[in-house]
N, C-alpha and C positions, 0 to 999 in steps of 0.2 A: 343558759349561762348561770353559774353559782355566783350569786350577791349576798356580799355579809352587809346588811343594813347596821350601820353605829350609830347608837341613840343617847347620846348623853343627858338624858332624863327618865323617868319614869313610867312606867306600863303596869295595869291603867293608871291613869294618872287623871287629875281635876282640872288640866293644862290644854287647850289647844293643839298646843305640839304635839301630841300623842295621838289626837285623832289624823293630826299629819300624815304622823310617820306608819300610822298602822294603815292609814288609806294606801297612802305609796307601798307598802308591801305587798297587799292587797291587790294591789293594780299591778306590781310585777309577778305577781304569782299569778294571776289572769292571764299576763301576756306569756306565759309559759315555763319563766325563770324557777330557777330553786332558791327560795330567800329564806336567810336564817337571819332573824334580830335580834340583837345584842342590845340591852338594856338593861337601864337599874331596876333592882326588885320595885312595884308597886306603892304606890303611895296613896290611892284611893280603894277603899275597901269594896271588890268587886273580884266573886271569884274564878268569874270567866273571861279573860279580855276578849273574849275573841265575840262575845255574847256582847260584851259590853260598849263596844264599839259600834257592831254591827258587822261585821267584816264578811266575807264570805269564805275566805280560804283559814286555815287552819296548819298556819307556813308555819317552823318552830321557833319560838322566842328562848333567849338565853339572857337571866339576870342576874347581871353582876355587881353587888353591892359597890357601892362610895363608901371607901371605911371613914371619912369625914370631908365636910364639905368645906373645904379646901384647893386651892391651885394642887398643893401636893396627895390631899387625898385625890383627885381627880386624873392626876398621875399614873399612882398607882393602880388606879382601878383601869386607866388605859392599858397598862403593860400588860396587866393580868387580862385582858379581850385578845392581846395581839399576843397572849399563848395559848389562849380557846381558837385564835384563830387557827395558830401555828399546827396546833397539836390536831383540830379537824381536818375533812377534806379541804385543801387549798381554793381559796373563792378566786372567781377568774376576776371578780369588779368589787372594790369596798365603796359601800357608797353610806352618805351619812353627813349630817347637821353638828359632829363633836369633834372642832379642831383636836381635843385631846387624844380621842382614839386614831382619829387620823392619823395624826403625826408622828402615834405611837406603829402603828400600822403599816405605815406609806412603804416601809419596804417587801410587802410582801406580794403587792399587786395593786396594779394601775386603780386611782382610785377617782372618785366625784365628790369634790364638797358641795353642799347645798348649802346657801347663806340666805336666811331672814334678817340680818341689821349689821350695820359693822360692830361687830364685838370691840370692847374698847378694856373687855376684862379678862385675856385670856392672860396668864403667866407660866412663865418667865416673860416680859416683851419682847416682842417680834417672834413669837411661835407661830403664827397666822401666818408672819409674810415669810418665814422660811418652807412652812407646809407648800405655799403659794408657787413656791420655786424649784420645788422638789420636782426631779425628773418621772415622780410616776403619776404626778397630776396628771388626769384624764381631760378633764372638765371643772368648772363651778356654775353652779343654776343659781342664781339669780332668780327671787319669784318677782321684782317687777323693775323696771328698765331705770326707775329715778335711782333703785339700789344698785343695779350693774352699772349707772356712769358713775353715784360716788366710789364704789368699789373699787373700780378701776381708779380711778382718781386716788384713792387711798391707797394704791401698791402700785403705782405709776413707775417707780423705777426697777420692778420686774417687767416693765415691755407690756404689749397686750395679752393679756389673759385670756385663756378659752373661756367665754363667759356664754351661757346659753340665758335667755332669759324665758322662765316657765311660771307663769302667776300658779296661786293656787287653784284648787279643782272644786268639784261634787260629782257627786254619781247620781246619775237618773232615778228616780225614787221609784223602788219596789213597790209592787202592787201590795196593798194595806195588808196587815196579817189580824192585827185587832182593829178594832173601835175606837176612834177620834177620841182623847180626854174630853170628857165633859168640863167645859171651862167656866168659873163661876162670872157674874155680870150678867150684865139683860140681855136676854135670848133674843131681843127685835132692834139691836142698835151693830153698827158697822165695829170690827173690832180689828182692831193696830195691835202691830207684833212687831218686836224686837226681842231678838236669839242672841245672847253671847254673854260676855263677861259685863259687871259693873264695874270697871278700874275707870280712875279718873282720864277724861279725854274721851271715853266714849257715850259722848251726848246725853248721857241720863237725864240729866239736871233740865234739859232739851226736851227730852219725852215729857217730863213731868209739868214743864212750861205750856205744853202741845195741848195737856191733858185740863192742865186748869181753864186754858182758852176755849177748849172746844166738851164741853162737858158731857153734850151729847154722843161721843164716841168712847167706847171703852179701850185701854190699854192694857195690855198685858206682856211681860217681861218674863222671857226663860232667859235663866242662867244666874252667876252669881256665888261667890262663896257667900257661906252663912255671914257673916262677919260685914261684908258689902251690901249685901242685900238690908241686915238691919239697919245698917245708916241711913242708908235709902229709904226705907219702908216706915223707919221713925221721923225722916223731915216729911212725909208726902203728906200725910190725911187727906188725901183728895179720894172719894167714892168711886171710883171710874178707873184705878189703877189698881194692878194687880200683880204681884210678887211671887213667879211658882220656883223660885230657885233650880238648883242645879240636877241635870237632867242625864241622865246615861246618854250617850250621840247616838245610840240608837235607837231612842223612843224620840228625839225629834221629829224625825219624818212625819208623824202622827201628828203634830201640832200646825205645822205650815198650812193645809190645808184649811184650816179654822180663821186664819186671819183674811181681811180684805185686802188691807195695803200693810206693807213692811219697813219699816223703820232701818237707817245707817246714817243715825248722825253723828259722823266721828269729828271730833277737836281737831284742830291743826297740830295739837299735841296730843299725842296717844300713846297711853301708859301701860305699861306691862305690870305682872301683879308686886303689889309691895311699890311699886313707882320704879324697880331696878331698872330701867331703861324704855327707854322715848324711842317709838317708832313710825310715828305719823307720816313720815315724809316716805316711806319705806313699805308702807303695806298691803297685803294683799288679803283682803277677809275671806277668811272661808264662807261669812255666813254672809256675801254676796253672792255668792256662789250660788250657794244651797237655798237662798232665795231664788234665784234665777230658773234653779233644778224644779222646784215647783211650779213655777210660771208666777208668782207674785209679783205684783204692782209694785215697783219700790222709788225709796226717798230716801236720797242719800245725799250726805254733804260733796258740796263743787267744789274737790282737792284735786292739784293735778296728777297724783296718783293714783286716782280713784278713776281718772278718766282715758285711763290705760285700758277702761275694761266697758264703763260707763258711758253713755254717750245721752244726755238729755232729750227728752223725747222722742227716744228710740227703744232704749229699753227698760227708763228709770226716768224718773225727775230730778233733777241736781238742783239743790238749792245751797247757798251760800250758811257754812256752820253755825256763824255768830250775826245771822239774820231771823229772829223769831215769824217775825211777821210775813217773811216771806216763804217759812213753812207752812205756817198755818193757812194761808192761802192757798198754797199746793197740796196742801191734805184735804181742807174742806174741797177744794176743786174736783180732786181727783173719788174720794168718798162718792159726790155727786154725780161722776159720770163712768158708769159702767163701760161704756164703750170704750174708754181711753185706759181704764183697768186691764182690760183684754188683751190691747192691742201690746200694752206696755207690758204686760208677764207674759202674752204669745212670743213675741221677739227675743223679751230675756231669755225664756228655754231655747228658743232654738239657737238661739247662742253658744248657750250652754254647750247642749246637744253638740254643735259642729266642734265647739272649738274647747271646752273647756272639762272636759270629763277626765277622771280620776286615769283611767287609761290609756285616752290620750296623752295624757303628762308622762306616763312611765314608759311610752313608745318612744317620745320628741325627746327625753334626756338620757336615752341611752343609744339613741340612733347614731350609729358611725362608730360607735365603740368598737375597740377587739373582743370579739366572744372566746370561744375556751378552746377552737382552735386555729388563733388568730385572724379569724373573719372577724368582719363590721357586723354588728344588727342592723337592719336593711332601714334605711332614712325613710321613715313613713311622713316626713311633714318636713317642714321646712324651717332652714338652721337659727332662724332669725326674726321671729315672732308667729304667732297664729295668726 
């Protein structure tokens, strides 16, 4: 099948969403597809994305400037995709995260939106619920079920929606190619990791309370813009915590290995960068995932969206967000017994493994589609959770 991927952000980019969208291309280039992504030129200085991610395939990307960042620049730069599109080989499926290109698009072939939050800033209003309605909607993925019932519930008078719902993924971690970072801190003490961004909502303030209590354990934090990480790094002074900022996704895999237990203490409210929008009730972390990909011990806050995927003493410890005390009892608990380390990052991978791989995702939200000459791809899972 030809898939035009629409990216209405950045590649590479300092964003999340970019390691997204370049996994999912990744993953349908795996599964046999022809994928071309359309995106905005780069915004992090990195001259190979395809190094810079990590990816494996080498599908072609196509970037199409924002001549300003605007609802109307945002426009424009739609129209001009949907005459890359026009003017290319015709894609049998558009699939893609950017109501704009969508909508600029929709007429040229059945498409999929994928929603991470209800956007509440697309313009003109009601572009969302007309794409919504549009006869060549295919599908909407949905990455977790609390976001597919507000969704639905927020376009409720288009009827029920095809809504699939597909959390986020990881991939199985490649065998090492280099040497684990030397991490600085004491070589003979247990050491806690947390991978992701510092925006407010996702529990720093938390790690740093964790750190002063338990002094005997070292912390260490990837990720972070420069800017984040300084705030952070100038309120902490504590000896035991540690600030390696922002990381290529594909020298991650190199670090999980090095921690004992892993950290996910997300706020009830969790912020995207700049604070432009609240996602907590909504989300699906990659870097549970990619915890899990490794086999780590984790400790993540007891939100009901997090137990979409989480199950307390099964494959993680759930503790309550705005409860200190009863993390640090689950961390010293857990530090102290090897055994329940094992059990709890053996179950996380095999999780993983069955149900939650980069691959598997790109099978489950194209299955049942018309291909290119109007067959279905063959329903390899089933239509309505993992």
């Amino acid at each position: 099948m030809r898939i035009a991927y629409l990216h209405g952000g950045t590649i590479p980019s300092f964003f999340a969403n970019g390691v997204q969208v370049m996994r999912m291309c990744d993953a349908f280039t795996a599964a046999g597809h022809d994928v071309t992504l359309y995106t905005a030129p780069g915004s992090y200085p990195a001259d190979d994305a395809y190094a810079y991610y990590g990816v494996r395939h080498r599908f072609p990307i196509r970037a199409v400037p924002i001549p300003e960042d605007t609802p109307a620049g945002y426009w424009r730069r739609a129209e001009r995709v949907r005459d890359l599109l026009a003017g290319d080989t015709a894609p049998d499926l558009v699939y893609g995260r950017d109501p704009y290109g969508l909508a600029a698009a929709a007429d040229l072939a059945p498409f999929v939106y994928e929603v991470h939050q209800i956007r509440r800033d697309v313009s003109p209003p009601g572009t969302e619920h007309r794409l919504l309605g549009h006869q060549r909607l295919a599908r909407v993925v949905a990455i977790t079920h609390a976001l597919a019932r507000d969704f639905q519930e927020a376009h409720a008078a288009l009827g029920p929606l095809p809504i699939l719902v597909a959390p986020d993924c990881a991939d199985p971690p490649a065998p090492p190619t280099a040497a684990a970072p030397t991490l600085p801190g004491r070589p003979d003490v247990p050491r806690i990791g947390y991978v992701g961004h510092l925006y407010d909502g996702r529990g720093i303030d938390l790690i740093l309370e964790l750190a002063d209590r338990l002094p005997g354990l070292d912390f260490h934090l990837i990720g972070g813009a420069a800017e984040d990480r300084a705030r952070w790094e100038g309120s902490c002074g504590l000896p035991n915590v540690f600030f390696h900022g922002h990381r290529p996704p594909a020298e991650l895999p190199s670090y999980y290995p090095s921690f004992d237990v892993v950290l996910a203490p997300y706020q009830r409210k969790v912020y995207t960068w700049g604070r432009l929008g609240e996602t907590g009730r909504w989300a699906s972390p990659m870097k549970l995932f990619e915890y899990m990909s490794h086999g780590r011990p984790i400790i993540a806050s007891d939100l009901p969206v997090l137990r979409e995927v989480l199950q307390d003493g099964v494959n993680c410890l759930l503790r309550p967000p705005d409860e200190p005390d009863a993390w640090a009892d689950a961390l010293a608990g857990l530090v102290a017994n090897g055994a329940l380390r094992r059990a709890l990052g053996d179950e996380a991978r095999r999780q993983l493994l069955d149900r939650y791989t980069w691959r598997r995702r790109a099978d489950r939200v194209l299955a049942g589609l018309p291909g290119p000459r109007g067959e279905s791809s063959p329903n390899k899972h089933a239509a309505n959770g993992f």
